[in-house]
C-alpha positions in Angstrom: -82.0 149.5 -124.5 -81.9 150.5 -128.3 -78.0 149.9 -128.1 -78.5 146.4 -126.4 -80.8 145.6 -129.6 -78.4 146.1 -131.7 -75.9 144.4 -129.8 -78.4 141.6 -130.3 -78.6 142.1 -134.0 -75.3 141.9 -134.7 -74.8 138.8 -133.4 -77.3 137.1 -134.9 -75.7 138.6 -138.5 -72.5 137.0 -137.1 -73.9 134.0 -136.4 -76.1 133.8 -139.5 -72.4 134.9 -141.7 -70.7 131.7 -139.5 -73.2 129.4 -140.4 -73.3 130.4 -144.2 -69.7 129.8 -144.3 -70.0 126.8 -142.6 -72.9 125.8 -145.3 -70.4 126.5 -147.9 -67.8 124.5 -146.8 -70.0 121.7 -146.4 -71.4 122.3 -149.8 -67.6 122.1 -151.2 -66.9 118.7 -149.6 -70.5 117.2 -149.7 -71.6 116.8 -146.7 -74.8 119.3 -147.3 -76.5 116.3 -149.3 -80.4 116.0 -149.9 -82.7 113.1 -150.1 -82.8 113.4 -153.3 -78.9 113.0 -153.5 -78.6 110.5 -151.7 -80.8 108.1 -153.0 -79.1 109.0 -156.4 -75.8 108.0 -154.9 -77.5 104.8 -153.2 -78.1 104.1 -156.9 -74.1 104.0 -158.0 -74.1 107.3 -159.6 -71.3 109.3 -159.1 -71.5 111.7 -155.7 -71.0 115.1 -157.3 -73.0 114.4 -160.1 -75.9 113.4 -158.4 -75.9 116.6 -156.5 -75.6 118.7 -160.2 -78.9 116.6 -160.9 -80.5 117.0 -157.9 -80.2 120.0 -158.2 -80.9 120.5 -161.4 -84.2 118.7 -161.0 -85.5 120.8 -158.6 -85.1 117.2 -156.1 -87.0 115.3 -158.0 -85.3 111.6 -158.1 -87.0 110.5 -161.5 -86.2 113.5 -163.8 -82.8 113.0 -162.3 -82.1 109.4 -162.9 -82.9 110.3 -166.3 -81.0 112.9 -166.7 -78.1 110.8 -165.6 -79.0 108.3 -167.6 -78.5 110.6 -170.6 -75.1 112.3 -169.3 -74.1 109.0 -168.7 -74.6 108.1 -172.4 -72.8 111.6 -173.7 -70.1 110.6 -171.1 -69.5 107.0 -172.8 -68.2 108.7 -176.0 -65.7 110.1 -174.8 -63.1 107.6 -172.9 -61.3 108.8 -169.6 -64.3 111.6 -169.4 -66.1 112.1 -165.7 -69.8 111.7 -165.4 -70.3 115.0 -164.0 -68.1 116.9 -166.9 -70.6 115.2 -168.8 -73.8 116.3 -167.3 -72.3 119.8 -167.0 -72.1 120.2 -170.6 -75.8 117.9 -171.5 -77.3 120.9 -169.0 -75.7 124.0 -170.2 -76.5 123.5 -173.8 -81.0 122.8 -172.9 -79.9 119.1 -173.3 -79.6 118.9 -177.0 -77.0 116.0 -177.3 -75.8 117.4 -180.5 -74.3 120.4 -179.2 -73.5 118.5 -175.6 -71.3 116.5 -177.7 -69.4 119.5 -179.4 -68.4 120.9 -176.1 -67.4 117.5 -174.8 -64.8 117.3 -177.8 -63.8 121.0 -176.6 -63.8 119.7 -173.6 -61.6 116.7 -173.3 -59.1 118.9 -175.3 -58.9 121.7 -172.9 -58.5 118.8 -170.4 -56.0 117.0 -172.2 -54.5 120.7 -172.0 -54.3 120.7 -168.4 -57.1 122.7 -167.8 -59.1 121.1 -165.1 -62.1 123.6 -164.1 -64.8 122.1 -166.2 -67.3 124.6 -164.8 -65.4 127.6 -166.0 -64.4 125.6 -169.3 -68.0 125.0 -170.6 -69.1 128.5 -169.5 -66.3 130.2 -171.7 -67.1 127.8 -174.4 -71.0 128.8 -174.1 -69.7 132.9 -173.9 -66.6 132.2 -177.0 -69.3 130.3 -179.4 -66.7 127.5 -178.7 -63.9 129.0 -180.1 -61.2 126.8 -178.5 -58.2 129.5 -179.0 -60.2 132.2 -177.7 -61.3 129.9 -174.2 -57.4 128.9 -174.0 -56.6 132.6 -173.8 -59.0 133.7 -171.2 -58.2 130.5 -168.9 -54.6 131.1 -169.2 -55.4 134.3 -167.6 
């Protein structure tokens, strides 16, 4: 009986591993989208921004239509530059537009570059004190 159980146990893991994986798939091509989200992409904002926001904004619609709204004016500064490159950077420097813009610069260079992974961009800018030789080296590796 005890062996059954854990027959039982480990099936359920498997099934709870499968649907994880699944989940994470469906995060990758956004299909896992919350209310919140979607009403945000029902607005005209960008799809994988509005998730960043939504999330970011613990779901709340308002806080993230504003915080679009001020990603979107960062992202207007720089021409060519996505809306959620944008946001990425307004959110990982406490949303002080000064410094947002500085890694945007950094940003659009590293882009310009080649480099395309804005998430792992900005987060070696925020670890190099945005030493731009320093974040070239470690993404060339």
């Amino acid at each position: 009986e005890e062996e059954e159980a854990d027959v039982d146990m480990s099936i359920s893991d498997e099934e709870k591993e499968d649907d994880e994986r699944r989940n994470q798939v469906r995060d990758r091509v956004g299909l896992n989208r919350t209310s919140a989200t979607s009403i945000l992409i029902s607005m005209g904002f960008d799809a994988k921004a509005s998730m960043r926001a939504a999330k970011e904004c613990k779901e709340d619609v308002a806080n993230s239509v504003v915080l679009l709204g001020e990603a979107q004016e960062l992202q207007q500064e720089f021409v060519g530059s996505e809306l959620d490159s944008a946001l990425l950077c307004f959110i990982r420097n406490e949303r002080k537009l000064y410094m947002a813009r500085k890694d945007m610069e950094k940003l659009v260079r590293l882009r310009n570059m080649g480099f395309q992974d804005d998430e792992r961009s900005v987060a070696l800018l925020r670890e190099h004190n945005g030493d731009i030789a320093r974040v070239v080296n470690r993404l060339m590796t």
